[in-house]
N, C-alpha and C positions, 0 to 999 in steps of 0.2 A: 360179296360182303367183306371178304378181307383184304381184296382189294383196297373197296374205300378205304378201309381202317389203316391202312397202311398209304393209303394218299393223306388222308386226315393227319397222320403222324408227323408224315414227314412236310406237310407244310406248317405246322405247331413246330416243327425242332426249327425249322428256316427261321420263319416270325424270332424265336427265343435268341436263336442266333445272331441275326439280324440287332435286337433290341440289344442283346450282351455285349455286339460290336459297339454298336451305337453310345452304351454308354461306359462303355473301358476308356474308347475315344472320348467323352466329356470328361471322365475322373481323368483321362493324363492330362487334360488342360488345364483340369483345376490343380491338379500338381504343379503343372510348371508355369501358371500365376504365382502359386505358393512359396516354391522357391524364388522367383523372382524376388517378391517379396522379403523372403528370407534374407537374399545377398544387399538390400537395404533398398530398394524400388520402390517406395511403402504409395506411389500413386497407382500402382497397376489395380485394378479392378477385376473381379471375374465377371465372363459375359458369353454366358451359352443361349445358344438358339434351341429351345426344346418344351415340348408338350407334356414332360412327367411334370405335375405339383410338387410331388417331393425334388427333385434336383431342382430346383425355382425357390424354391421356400429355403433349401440347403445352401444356395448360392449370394442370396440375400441377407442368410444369417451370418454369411463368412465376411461378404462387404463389409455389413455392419461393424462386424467385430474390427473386419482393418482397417475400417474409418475413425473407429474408437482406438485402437492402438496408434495410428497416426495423431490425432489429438494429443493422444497422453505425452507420444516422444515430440513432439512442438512445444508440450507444458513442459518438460522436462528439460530440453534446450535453454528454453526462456529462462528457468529456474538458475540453470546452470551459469549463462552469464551472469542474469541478478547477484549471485553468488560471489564470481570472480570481483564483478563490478563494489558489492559490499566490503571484501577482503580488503580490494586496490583502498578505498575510502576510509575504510578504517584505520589503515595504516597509516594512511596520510593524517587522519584526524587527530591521531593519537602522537603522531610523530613529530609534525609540527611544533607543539607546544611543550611536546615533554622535548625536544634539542633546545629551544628556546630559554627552555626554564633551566636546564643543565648547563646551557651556556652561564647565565645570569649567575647562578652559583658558584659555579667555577671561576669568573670575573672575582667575587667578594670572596672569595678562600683565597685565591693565588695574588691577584693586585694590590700588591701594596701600596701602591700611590691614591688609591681610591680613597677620597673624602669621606666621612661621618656623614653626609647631607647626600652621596652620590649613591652607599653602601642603604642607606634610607629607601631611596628610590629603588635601587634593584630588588628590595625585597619587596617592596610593593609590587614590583612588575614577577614578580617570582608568586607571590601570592595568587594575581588574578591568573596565571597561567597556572597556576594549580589547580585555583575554582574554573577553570573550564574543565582541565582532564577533569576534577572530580564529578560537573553538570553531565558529560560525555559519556563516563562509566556508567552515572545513575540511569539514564536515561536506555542503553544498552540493558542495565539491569533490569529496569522496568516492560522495556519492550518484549526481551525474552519471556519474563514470566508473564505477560499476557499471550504473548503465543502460544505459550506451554500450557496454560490455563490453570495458574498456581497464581494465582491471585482470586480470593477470594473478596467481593464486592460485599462491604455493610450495607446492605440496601437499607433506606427510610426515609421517611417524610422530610421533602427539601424543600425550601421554599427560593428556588430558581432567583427570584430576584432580588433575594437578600446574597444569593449566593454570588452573583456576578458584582452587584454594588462592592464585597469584599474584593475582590481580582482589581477592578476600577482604582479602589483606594491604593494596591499593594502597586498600581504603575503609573499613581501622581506623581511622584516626582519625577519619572524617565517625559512623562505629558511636557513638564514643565521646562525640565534641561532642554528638550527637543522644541522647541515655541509648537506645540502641538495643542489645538480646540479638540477637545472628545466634546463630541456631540452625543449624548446620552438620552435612550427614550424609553426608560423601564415604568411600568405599568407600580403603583403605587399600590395594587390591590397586590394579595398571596397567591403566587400561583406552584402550586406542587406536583410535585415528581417525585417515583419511588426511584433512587439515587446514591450511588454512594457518595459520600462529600468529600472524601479527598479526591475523588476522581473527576467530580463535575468542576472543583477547582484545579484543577489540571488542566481540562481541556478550556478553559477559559485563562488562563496563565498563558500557555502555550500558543494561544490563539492571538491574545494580544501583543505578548513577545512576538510572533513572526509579522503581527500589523508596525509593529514599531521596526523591526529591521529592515523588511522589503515596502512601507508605505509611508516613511517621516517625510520622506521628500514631499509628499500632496501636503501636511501641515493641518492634516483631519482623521482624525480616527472614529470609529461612531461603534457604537454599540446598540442594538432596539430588542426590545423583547413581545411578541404579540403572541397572546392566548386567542389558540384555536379551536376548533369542536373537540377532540381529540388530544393531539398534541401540542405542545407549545415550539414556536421559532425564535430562533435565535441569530441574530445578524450582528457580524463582527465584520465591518469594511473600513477601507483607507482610498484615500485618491491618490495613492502613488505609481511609482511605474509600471507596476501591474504586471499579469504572468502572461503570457505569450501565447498562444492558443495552443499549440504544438505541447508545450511544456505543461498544461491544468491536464492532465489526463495522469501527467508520474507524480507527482507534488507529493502523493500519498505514498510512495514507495520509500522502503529502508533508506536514509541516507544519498536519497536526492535534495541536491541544491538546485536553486534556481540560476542560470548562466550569469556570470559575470558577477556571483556572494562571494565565491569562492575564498576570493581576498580583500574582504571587508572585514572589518573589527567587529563589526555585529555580526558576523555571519554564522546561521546556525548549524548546528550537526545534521540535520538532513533526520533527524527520528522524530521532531518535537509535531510532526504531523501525523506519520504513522501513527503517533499513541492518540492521538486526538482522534483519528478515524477508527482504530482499535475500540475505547473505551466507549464512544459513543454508541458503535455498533453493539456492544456489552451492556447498553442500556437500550435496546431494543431500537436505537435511533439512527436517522439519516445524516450523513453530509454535503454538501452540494458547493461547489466553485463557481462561481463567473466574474471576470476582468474585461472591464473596458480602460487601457494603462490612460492614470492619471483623471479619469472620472470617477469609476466603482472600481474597486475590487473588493468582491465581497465572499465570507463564508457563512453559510448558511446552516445552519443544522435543526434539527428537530427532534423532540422526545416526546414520548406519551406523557402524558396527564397523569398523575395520581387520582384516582375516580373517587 
């Protein structure tokens, strides 16, 4: 009898031994995935061959997790050029116009050969390059406080198509300068949204400003407004040279232009869509892109209904 018991023993310490080998050798694998990892390898994966549940369940909760930290430092990367990429732009935004204008001042302080009719001009061209840095700030100013979420929305009763007829009115005469037909299809009945109204005139300002920069060349700008079961749409398109396929996907990012604005007179700051895609999303609403250059290019958006 004590025989057995002492056979019984010592194969129960072998097995324990056995299993404690077995899995010291799995924990130093998962250690040295981990360091791997650690020294920046962030694709290594853990990958044991084993019948415990728990080291299976344990191994799957660590992937997860270095799937998820690999994610984060990809968003992080991304973030970080955006970043550089916004500084580079700003600089330049800001730099441009304000040498230009300091030029132009300096001309009428120091020149004294300069005419009454020349000193005219330069402050006019000194003015409109004021009113952009000032458009530039605003527009900086207003984007950050929607990302900060300090801006408070008066939401109320709008009636959408009294609202965009105002926007319409406020870029007749840019329609006109430009030999530009707005083709216009708003629905004559009230159709309402709970909205703030300096903001639904914003994203409709904003919307037609970048139709008029990047679409005068088609010679068409259209507007439509259709009430849906739910929400209402809203379509702002032009038939000009249209976004590039590659390019509809940034459009919305801080302080993208579109290739070859850069050095046009009209060309925008690169925020006047960010805030249009901010604000609407602030109203509970979609935006949507599609360009076919010099057929459609169109923006589309959608809000709920006031019920």
């Amino acid at each position: 009898m004590t025989k057995m018991i002492i056979f019984i023993l010592s194969i129960i310490c072998i097995v324990l031994s056995f299993i404690f080998f077995k899995q010291n050798k799995q924990i130093r694998k998962i250690n040295e995935v981990l360091m791997q990892i650690e020294k920046g390898n962030i694709n290594q994966r853990i990958r044991l061959s084993t019948n415990n549940k728990n080291m299976k369940k344990l191994c799957k909760n660590m992937n997860v997790l270095v799937s998820k930290f690999q994610e984060t430092l990809i968003e992080y990367k991304k973030i970080e050029e955006s970043r550089k990429k916004i500084v580079s732009n700003i600089s330049h935004d800001l730099r441009t116009p304000l040498t230009s204008l300091l030029g132009y001042i300096e001309a009428i302080k120091d020149d004294q050969t300069l005419k009454e009719e020349e000193k005219e001009k330069y402050i006019e061209v000194v003015y409109a390059k004021g009113k952009v840095l000032h458009v530039l700030l605003e527009d900086f100013f207003e984007l950050s406080k929607i990302e900060a979420n300090d801006t408070l929305l008066n939401l109320k009763k709008i009636n959408i198509c009294e609202a965009a007829r105002m926007s319409i009115l406020t870029y007749y005469e840019d329609f006109t300068k430009n030999n530009i037909v707005p083709k216009i299809h708003i629905p004559e009945e009230k159709i309402f949204i709970l909205g703030d109204e300096k903001s639904i005139h914003r994203i409709f300002n904003n919307l037609l400003s970048n139709a008029l920069k990047y679409g005068k060349d088609g010679g068409v700008i259209g507007i439509e407004i259709k009430k849906e079961k739910e929400t209402v749409g809203v379509s702002i398109w032009d038939k000009g040279k249209g976004i590039e396929e590659n390019e509809i996907s940034h459009i919305f990012e801080r302080l993208y232009t579109l290739e070859g604005s850069r050095n046009s007179h009209l060309q925008g700051n690169g925020l006047g869509l960010t805030i249009v895609k901010k604000l609407i999303e602030k109203h509970y609403g979609k935006i949507h892109v599609s360009s076919i250059p010099y057929e459609k290019t169109e923006f589309l958006f959608t809000i709920p209904l006031e019920q």
